[in-house]
ZAROTOR-656578 format. One record per residue (C-alpha): x, y, z negated; residue number from 1; residue in one letter. Coordinates in steps of 0.5 Angstrom, whole numbers. Layout:
BEGIN
    px    py    pz   n res
     X     Y     Z NUM   a
...
This chain:
BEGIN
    px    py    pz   n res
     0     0     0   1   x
     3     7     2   2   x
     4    11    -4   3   x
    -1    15    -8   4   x
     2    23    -6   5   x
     5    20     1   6   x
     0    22     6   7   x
    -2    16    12   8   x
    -2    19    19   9   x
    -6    16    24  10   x
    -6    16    31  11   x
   -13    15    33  12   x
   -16    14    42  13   x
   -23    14    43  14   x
   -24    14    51  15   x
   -32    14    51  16   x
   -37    17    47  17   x
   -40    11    43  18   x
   -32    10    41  19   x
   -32    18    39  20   x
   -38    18    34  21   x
   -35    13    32  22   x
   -28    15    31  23   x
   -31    21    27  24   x
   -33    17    22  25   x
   -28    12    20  26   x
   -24    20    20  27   x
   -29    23    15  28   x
   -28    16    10  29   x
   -20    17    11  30   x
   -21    24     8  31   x
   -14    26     6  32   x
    -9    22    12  33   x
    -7    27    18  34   x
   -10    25    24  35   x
    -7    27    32  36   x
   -10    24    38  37   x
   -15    24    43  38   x
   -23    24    42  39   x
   -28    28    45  40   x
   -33    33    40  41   x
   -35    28    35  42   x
   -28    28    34  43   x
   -25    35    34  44   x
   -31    37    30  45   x
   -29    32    24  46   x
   -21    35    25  47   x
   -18    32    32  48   x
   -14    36    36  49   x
   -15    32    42  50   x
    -8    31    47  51   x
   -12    33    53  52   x
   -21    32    55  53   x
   -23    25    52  54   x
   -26    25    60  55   x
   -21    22    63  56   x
   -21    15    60  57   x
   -27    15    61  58   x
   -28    11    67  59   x
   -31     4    68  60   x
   -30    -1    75  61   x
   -25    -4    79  62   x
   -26     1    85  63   x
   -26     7    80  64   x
   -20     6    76  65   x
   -16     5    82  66   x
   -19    12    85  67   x
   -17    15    78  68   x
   -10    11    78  69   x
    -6    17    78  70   x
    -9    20    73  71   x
   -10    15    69  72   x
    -2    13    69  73   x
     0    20    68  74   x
    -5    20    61  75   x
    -1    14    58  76   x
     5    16    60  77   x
     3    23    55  78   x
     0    19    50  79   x
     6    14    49  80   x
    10    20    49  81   x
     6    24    44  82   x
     6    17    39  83   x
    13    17    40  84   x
    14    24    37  85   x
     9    23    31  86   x
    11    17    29  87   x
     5    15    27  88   x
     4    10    20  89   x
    -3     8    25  90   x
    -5     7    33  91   x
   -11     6    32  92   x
   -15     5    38  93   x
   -23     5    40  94   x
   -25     0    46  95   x
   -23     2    53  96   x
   -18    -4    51  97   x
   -14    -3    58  98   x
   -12     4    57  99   x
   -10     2    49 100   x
    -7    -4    51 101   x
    -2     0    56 102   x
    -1     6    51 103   x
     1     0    45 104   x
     5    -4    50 105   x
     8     3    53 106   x
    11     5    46 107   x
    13    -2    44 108   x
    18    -3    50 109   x
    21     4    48 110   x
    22     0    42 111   x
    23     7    37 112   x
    17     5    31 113   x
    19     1    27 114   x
    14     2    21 115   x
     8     3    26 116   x
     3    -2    26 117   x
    -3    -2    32 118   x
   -10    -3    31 119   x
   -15    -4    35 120   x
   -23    -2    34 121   x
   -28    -6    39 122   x
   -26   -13    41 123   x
   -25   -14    48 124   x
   -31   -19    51 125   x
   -27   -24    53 126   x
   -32   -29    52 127   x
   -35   -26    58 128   x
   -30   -27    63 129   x
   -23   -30    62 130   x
   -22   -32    54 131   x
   -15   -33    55 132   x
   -13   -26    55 133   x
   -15   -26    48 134   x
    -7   -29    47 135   x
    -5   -22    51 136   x
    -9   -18    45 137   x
    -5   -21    40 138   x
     1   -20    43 139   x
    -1   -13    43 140   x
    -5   -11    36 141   x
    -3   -12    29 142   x
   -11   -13    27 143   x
   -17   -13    30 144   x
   -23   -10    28 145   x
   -30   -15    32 146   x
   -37   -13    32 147   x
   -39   -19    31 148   x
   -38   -26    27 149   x
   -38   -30    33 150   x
   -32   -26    37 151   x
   -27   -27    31 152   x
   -25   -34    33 153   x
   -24   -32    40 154   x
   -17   -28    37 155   x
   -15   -32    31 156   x
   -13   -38    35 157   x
    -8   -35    38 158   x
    -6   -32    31 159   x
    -8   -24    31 160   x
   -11   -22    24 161   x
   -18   -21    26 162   x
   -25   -17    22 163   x
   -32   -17    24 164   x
   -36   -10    21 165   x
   -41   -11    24 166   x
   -44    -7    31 167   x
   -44     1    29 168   x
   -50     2    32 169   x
   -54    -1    26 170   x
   -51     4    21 171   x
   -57     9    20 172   x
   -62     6    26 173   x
   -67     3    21 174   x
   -71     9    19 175   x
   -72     9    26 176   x
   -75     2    27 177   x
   -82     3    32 178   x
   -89     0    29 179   x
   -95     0    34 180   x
   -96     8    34 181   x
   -92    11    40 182   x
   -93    17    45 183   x
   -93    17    53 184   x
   -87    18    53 185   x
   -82    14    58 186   x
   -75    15    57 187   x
   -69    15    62 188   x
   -62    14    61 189   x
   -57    14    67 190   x
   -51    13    62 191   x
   -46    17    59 192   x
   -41    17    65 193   x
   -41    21    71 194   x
   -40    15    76 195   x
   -46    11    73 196   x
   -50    17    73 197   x
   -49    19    81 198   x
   -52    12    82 199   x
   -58    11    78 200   x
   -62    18    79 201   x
   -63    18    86 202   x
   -66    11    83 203   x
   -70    14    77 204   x
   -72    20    81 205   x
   -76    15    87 206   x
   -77    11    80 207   x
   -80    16    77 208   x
   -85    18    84 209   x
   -88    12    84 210   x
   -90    11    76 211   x
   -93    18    77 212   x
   -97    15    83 213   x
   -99     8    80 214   x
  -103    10    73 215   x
   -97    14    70 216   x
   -99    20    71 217   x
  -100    22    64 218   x
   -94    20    62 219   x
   -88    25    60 220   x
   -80    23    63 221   x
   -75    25    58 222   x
   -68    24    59 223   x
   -63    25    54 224   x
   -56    27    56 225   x
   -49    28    54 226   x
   -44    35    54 227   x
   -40    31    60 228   x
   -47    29    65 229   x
   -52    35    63 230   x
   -50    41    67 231   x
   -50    35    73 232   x
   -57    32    71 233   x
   -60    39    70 234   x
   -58    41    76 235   x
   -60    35    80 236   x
   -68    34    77 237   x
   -70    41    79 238   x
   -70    37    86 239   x
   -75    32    83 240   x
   -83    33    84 241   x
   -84    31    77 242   x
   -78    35    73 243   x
   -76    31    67 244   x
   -75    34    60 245   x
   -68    34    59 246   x
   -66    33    52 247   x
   -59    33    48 248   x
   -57    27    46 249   x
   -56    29    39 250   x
   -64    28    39 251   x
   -65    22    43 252   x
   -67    17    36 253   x
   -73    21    35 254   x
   -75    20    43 255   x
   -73    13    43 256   x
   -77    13    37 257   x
   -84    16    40 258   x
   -82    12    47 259   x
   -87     7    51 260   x
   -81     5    55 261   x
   -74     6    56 262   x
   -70     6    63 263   x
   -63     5    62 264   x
   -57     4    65 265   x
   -53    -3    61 266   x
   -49     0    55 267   x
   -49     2    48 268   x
   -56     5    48 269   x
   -59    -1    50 270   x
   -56    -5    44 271   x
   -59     2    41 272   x
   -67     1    43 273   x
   -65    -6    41 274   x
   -65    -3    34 275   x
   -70     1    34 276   x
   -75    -4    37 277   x
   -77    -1    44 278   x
   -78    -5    50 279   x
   -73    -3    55 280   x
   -72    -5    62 281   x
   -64    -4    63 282   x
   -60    -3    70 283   x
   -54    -2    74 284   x
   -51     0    80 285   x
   -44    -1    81 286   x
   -39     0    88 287   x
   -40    -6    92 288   x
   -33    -9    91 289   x
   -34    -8    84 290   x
   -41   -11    83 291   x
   -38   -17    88 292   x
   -33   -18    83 293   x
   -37   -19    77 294   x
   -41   -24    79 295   x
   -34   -29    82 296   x
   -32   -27    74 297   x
   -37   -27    68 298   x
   -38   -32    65 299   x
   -45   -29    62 300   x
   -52   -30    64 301   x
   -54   -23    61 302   x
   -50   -15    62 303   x
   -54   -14    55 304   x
   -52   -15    49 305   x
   -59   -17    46 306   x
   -59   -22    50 307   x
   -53   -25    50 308   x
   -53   -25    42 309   x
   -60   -28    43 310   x
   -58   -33    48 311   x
   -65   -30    52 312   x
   -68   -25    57 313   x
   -71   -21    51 314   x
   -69   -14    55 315   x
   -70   -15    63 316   x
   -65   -13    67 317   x
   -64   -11    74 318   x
   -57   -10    77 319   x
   -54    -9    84 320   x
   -59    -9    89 321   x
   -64   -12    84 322   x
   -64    -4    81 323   x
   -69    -1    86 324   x
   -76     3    85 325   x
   -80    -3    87 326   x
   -77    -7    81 327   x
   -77    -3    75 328   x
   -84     0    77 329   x
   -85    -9    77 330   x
   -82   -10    70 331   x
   -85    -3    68 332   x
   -92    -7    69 333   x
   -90   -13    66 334   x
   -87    -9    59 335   x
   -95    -6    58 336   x
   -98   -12    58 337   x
   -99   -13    50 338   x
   -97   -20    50 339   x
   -91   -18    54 340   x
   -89   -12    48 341   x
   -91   -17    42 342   x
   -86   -23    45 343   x
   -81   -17    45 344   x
   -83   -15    38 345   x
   -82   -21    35 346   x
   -75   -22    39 347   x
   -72   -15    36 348   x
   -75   -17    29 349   x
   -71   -24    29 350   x
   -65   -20    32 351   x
   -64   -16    26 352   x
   -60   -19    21 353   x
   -56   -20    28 354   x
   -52   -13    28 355   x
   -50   -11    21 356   x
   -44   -14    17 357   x
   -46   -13     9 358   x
   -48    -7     6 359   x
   -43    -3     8 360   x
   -41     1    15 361   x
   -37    -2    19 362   x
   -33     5    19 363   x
   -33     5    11 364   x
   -30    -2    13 365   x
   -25     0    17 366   x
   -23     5    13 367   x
   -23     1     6 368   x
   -18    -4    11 369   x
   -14     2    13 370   x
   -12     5     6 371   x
   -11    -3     4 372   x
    -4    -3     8 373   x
């Protein structure tokens, strides 16, 4: 354990907004150990000043991480420059594991930290395609911290000292938790990156069109949005004939906690919805090669994590060519038939004692396992 008096430093990534909020949080249960490193707001609002815009990182896709390769070369050439000048007690990575895995493997080969250890938040799916690389994440990191029980053998048989805490969407989501009362609202969510969301709003916008025509009328379209895709999102539904609400995403819980239904694109919010007990329908539009990719590659039947934890299709999912007007228009339909949301009901309500890991949060957890050393 580090001295009393001797302040631990600690180099902490975040490369997406699920990564940041998170990051926030495991800061502000450390109150008293200096953090450097690289986060978005959530971050620089608990005392971060970030390296450079948490934005670059996040990219996701084959065909877009290489159109960005330069980029993305040039940040983790600054980043393992900055940890060798820190000399850090504590690199402590949040998902985007290949950006924290060249930044880790960077700094070890320049082999000037002797005393740094490396952990890494968000174990990496390797139970969804190739679980060997596993073996590679234990050459890399000192700890792991998983979200789930089942991810935690996965690392351990090659020997990296891995810890489940529990998802940390489950932190706080309880209160909102949807009985039977709801409003007309239906909530559309086209992610949180810029690639994803240029993808699906077209579809959205016909989306949207068709429900209008097909006895939705009285419904109301709102879609939250985050600070990097909000001005993009608010310049591109003016066009629409029916112009969504656009929300911040800092009130997004209590529109998904009044919502009929959510349109989504595959990610975190989805696990969210899952949470929060309201039926979702989750979409995805990657570039053609990356798509094609994914279906030689994964291993999984289900993009959705609801569905891979309760090996089930509770959410449906519509992906590639399948994420189309005609289609989500179809599952809208299906989603309002009451037999249908009371089957979804009582899959969420199994799923419950699914997300969390104790009494405690995950960045309670993380930070207690933290001061630890």
């Amino acid at each position: 354990m580090k001295p009393i008096n001797d302040k631990l430093k600690i180099f902490i990534i975040a490369g997406e907004v699920s990564g940041d909020v998170l990051g926030a949080k495991i800061m502000r249960e450390i109150p008293n150990a200096e953090f450097v490193g690289i986060g978005g707001q959530n971050m620089i609002d608990a005392g971060l000043k970030s390296l450079f815009p948490m934005s670059d990182l996040a990219v996701m896709g084959i065909v877009e991480v290489l159109a960005h390769a330069r980029t993305l070369k040039s940040r983790i050439q600054q980043t393992i420059e900055s940890i060798l000048v820190e000399k850090p007690d504590i690199v402590l990575t949040i998902d985007s594991p290949g950006f924290a895995r060249a930044v880790v493997s960077g700094v070890k080969k320049r082999k000037l930290l002797h005393r740094t250890k490396f952990y890494h938040v968000v174990a990496p799916q390797v139970w969804a395609w190739r679980p060997k690389r596993a073996k590679k994440y234990a050459k890399t990191f000192d700890k792991l911290y998983a979200f789930f029980d089942f991810e935690v053998p996965y690392f351990t048989k090659y020997g990296l000292d891995t810890v489940a805490v529990g998802h940390p969407i489950a932190d706080g989501l309880d209160k909102y938790v949807q009985n039977e009362q709801h409003e007309k609202i239906i909530a559309l969510v086209p992610g949180s990156r810029m690639s994803e969301v240029k993808r699906l709003l077209p579809v959205f916008q016909k989306t949207v069109d068709m429900l209008t025509r097909c006895g939705y009328k009285d419904y109301k379209f709102v879609i939250p949005v985050v600070e990097t895709t909000e001005k993009y999102i608010r310049n591109n539904v003016k066009k629409w004939t029916v112009v969504p609400k656009i929300v911040p995403a800092k009130e997004r819980y209590d529109i998904y906690a009044n919502a009929y239904i959510a349109i989504v694109a595959s990610g975190t919010v989805s696990a969210e919805l899952a949470i929060m007990h309201i039926p979702t329908i989750v979409v995805y539009k990657m570039n053609p090669i990356t798509t094609l990719l994914a279906h030689i590659l994964l291993r999984i039947k289900w993009v959705s994590l609801i569905n891979i934890l309760m090996n089930k299709t509770v959410f449906p999912e519509l992906l590639g060519k399948n994420a189309n007007p005609c289609a989500i228009m179809d599952s809208v339909q299906q989603l309002s038939l009451p037999s249908i949301r009371r089957k979804i009901m009582a899959d969420l309500t199994v799923a419950d004692d699914k997300w969390k890991h104790g009494a405690q949060s995950p960045a309670k957890l993380i930070a207690s396992d933290i001061l630890a050393i």
